[in-house]
C-alpha positions in Angstrom: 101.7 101.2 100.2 99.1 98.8 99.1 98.6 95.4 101.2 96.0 92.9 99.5 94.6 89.8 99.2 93.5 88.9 95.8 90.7 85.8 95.8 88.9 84.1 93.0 87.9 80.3 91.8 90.1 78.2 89.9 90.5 79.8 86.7 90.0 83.1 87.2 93.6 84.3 86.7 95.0 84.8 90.1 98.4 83.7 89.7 98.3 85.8 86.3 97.4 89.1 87.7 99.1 88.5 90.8 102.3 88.6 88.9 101.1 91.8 86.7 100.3 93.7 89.8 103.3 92.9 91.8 105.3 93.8 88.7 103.7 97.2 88.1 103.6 98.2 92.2 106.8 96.5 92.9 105.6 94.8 95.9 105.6 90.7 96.2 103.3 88.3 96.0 102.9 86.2 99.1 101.3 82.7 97.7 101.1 79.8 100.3 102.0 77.4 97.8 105.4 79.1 97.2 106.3 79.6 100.8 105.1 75.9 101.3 107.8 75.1 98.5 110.5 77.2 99.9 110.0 76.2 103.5 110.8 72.6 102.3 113.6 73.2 99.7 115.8 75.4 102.7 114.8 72.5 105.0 113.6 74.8 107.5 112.0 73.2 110.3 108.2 74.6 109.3 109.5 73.5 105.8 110.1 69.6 107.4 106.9 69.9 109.2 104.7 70.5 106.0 106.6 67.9 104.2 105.5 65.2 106.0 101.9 66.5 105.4 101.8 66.6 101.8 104.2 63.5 101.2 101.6 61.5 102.8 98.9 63.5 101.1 97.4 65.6 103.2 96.6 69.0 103.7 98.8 71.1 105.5 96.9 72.2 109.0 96.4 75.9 109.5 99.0 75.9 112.2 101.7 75.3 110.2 100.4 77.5 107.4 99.7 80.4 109.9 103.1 80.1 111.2 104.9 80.2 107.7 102.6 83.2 106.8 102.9 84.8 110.0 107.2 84.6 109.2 107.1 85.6 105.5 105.2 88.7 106.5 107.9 89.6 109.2 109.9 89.8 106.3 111.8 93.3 105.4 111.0 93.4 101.6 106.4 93.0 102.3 106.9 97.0 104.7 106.3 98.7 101.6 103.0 96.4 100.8 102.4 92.9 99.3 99.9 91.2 98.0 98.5 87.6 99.4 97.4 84.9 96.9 96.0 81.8 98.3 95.2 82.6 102.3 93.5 83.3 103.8 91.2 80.1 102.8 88.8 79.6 105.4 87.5 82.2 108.3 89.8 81.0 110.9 92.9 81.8 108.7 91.4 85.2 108.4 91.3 85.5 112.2 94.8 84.7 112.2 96.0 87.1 109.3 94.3 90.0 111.5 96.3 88.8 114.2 99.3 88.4 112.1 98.4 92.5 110.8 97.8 93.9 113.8 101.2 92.6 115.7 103.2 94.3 112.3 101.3 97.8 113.0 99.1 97.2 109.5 96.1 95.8 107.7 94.8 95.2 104.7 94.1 97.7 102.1 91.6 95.8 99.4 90.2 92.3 98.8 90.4 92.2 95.2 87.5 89.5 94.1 88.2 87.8 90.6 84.6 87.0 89.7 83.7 84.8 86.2 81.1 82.6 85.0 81.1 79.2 85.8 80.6 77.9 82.4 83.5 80.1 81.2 85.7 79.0 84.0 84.7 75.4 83.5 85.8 75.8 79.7 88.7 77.8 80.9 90.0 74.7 83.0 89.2 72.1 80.6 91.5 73.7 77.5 94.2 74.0 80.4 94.0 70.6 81.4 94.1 69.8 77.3 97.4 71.8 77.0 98.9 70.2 80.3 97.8 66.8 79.0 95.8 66.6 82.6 93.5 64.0 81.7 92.3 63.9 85.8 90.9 66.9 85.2 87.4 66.6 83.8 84.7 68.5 83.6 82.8 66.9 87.0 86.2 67.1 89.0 86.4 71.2 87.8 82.5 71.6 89.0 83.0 70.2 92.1 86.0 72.0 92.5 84.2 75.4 92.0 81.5 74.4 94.3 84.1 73.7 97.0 85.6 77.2 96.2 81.9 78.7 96.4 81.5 77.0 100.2 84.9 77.5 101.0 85.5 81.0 100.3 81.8 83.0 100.6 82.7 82.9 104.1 86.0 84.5 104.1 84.8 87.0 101.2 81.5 88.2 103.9 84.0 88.5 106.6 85.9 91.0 104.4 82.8 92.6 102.7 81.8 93.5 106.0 84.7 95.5 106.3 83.9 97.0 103.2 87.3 96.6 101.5 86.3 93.8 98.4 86.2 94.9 95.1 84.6 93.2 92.9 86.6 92.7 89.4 85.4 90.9 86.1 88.2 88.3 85.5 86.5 87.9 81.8 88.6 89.6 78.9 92.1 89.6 77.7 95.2 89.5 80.6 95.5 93.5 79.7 92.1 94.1 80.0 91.7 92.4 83.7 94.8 94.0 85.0 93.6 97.7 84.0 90.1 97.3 85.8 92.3 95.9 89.0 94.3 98.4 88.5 91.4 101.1 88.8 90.2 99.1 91.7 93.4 99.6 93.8 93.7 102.6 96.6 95.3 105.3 95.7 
């Protein structure tokens, strides 16, 4: 059983290795963006709630995240691990997912931390945004972007190297190449 959070800046191949590793332990991925879009296409009422949040542009408030969180992992198929993508975002979500843990009997195994250089990320992003035809996304909009994730995030990753349970991973190299040093990285 392996429960994990997996946390990296934009371009760093999250949502990539997320996948691979879910694959190869057969556990799921828990991303906040896909229980956001679930939540809203079943029309549940957290679903409803978020809606009106991001149709007027906003973000959704940790309340309603914590709550859709704190239901997807009192789902049957995360008892045999999971791995989160995407919360928790700021130290009070983290507060919330050890509340969330503890209530369900469990905690988290591993932080795995996706680290890359900036200047690789930032070329990373831009070739993206070339083959998406995402002309918004320039090179000042991906820097500031990174910085956000920098002052967003070294909070949440202290919290959790404190516990010492963050391994550091070098998101650099092929898909195959990242996944293997995760891979080594994991609890056995």
């Amino acid at each position: 059983m392996t429960r994990m959070l997996i946390i990296g800046p934009p371009g760093a191949g999250k949502g990539t290795q997320a996948e691979r590793i879910c694959d190869r332990l057969g556990v799921p991925a828990i991303s906040t963006g896909d229980i956001f879009r679930a939540n809203i296409k079943e029309q549940t009422e957290l679903g409803h709630e978020a809606q009106t949040y991001t149709d007027a542009g906003n973000l959704v408030p940790d309340s309603v995240t914590n709550r859709m969180v704190r239901d997807r992992l009192s789902q049957q198929d995360v008892e045999q691990g999971f791995l989160l993508d995407g919360y928790p975002r700021t130290v009070a979500q983290v507060e919330e997912l050890d509340r969330i843990l503890e209530a369900n009997g469990v905690s988290l195994d591993v932080v795995l931390l996706l680290t890359a250089d900036k200047d690789e990320l930032v070329a990373r992003l831009l070739g993206r945004a070339r083959e998406q035809g995402r002309t918004d996304d320039t090179e000042d909009v991906i820097r500031h972007r990174l910085d956000v994730y920098d002052e967003q995030t070294a909070p949440v990753v202290d919290v959790y190297e404190q516990r010492g349970i963050v391994s550091r991973v070098d998101g650099l190299g092929s898909i195959d190449e990242v996944t293997e040093r995760i891979l080594t990285e994991l609890p056995s």
